[in-house]
C-alpha positions as MATLAB code, in Angstrom:
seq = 'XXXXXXXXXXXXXXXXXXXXXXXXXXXXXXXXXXXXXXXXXXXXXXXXXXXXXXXXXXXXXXXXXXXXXXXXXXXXXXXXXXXXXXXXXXXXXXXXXXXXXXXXXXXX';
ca = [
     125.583 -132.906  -50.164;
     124.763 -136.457  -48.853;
     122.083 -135.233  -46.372;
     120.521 -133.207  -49.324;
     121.096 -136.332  -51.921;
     119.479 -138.612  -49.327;
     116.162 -136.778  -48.718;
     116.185 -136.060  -52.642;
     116.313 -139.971  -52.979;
     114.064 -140.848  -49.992;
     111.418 -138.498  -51.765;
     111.236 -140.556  -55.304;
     113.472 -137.975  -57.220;
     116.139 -138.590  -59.712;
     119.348 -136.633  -58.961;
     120.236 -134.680  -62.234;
     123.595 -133.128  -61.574;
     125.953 -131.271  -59.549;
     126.435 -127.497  -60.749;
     129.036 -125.469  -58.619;
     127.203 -125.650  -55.246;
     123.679 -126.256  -56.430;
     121.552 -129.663  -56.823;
     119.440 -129.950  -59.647;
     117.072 -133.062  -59.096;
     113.717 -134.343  -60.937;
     110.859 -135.955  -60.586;
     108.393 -137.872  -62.732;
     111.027 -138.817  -64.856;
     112.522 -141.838  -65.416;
     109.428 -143.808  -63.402;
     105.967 -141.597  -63.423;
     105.260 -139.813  -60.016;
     101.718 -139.453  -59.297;
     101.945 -136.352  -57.005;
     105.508 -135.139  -58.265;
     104.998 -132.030  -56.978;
     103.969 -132.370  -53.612;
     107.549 -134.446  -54.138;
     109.545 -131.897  -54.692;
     108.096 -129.490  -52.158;
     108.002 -131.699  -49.511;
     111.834 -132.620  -50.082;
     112.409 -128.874  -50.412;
     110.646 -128.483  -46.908;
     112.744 -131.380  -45.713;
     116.039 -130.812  -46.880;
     115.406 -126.804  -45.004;
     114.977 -129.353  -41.897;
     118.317 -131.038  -42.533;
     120.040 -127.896  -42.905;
     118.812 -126.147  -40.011;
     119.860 -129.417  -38.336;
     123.179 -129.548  -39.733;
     124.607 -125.763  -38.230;
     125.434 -126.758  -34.841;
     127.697 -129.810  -36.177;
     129.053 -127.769  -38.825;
     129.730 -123.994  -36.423;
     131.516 -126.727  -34.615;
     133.988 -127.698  -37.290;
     134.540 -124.010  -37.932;
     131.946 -124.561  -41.281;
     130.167 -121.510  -41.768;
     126.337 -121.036  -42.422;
     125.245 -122.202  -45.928;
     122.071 -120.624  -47.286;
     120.028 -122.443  -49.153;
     117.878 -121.758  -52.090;
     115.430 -123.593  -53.927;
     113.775 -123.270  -57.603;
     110.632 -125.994  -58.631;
     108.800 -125.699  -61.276;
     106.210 -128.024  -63.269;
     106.010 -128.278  -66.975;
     106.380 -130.033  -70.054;
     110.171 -130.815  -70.479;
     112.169 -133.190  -72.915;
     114.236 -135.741  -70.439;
     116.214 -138.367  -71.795;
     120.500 -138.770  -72.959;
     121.440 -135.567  -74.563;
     125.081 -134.913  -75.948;
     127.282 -135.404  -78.173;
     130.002 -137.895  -79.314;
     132.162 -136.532  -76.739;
     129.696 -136.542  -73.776;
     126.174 -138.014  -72.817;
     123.777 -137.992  -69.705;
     120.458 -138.247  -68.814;
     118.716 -134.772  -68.191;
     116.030 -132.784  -68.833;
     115.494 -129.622  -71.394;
     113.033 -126.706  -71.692;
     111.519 -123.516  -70.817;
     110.524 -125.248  -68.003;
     113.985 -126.406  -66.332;
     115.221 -122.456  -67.185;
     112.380 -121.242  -65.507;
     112.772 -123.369  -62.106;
     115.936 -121.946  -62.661;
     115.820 -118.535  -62.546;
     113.298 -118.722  -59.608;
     115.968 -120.523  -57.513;
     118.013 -117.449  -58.573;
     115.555 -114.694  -57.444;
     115.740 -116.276  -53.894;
     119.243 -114.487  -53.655;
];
């Protein structure tokens, strides 16, 4: 995940969260992006590099092959601290994050 975190960072995005073996990342949001999409492609692009990359080490270890999937979308999204009492962090909401979503999931 630190490779993938890394390039995620190098490329101006926020890191979300950490859901089972996915990354969900943003940009534009907290600091305005001007070309937030190029952004997210480019670290998309990028962290297929670092993947490719990373086989030989890990077919060494005895690490098998991860695949790698990704789902971007653009739209108008809520992003701030949602929760509750009980729990509280800074993500974003909408049609638009479910959609980015589900195209990450039709890469299967």
């Amino acid at each position: 995940l630190q490779a993938m975190c890394e390039v995620i960072v190098h490329s101006k995005g926020t890191l979300d969260k950490f859901i089972g073996d996915c990354i969900m990342a943003l940009w534009n949001a907290p600091k305005h992006l001007k070309n937030h999409e190029s952004a997210a492609v480019g670290a998309a692009l990028e962290m297929q590099a670092q993947l490719v990359d990373l086989h030989p080490q890990w077919q060494a270890e005895g690490i098998p092959k991860i695949r790698f999937r990704v789902g971007i979308n653009t739209d108008a999204v809520l992003v701030g601290n949602f929760g509750c009492e009980y729990r509280i962090s800074y993500t974003v909401l909408g049609d638009g994050v479910n959609l980015a979503s589900r195209l990450e999931a039709a890469n299967k």
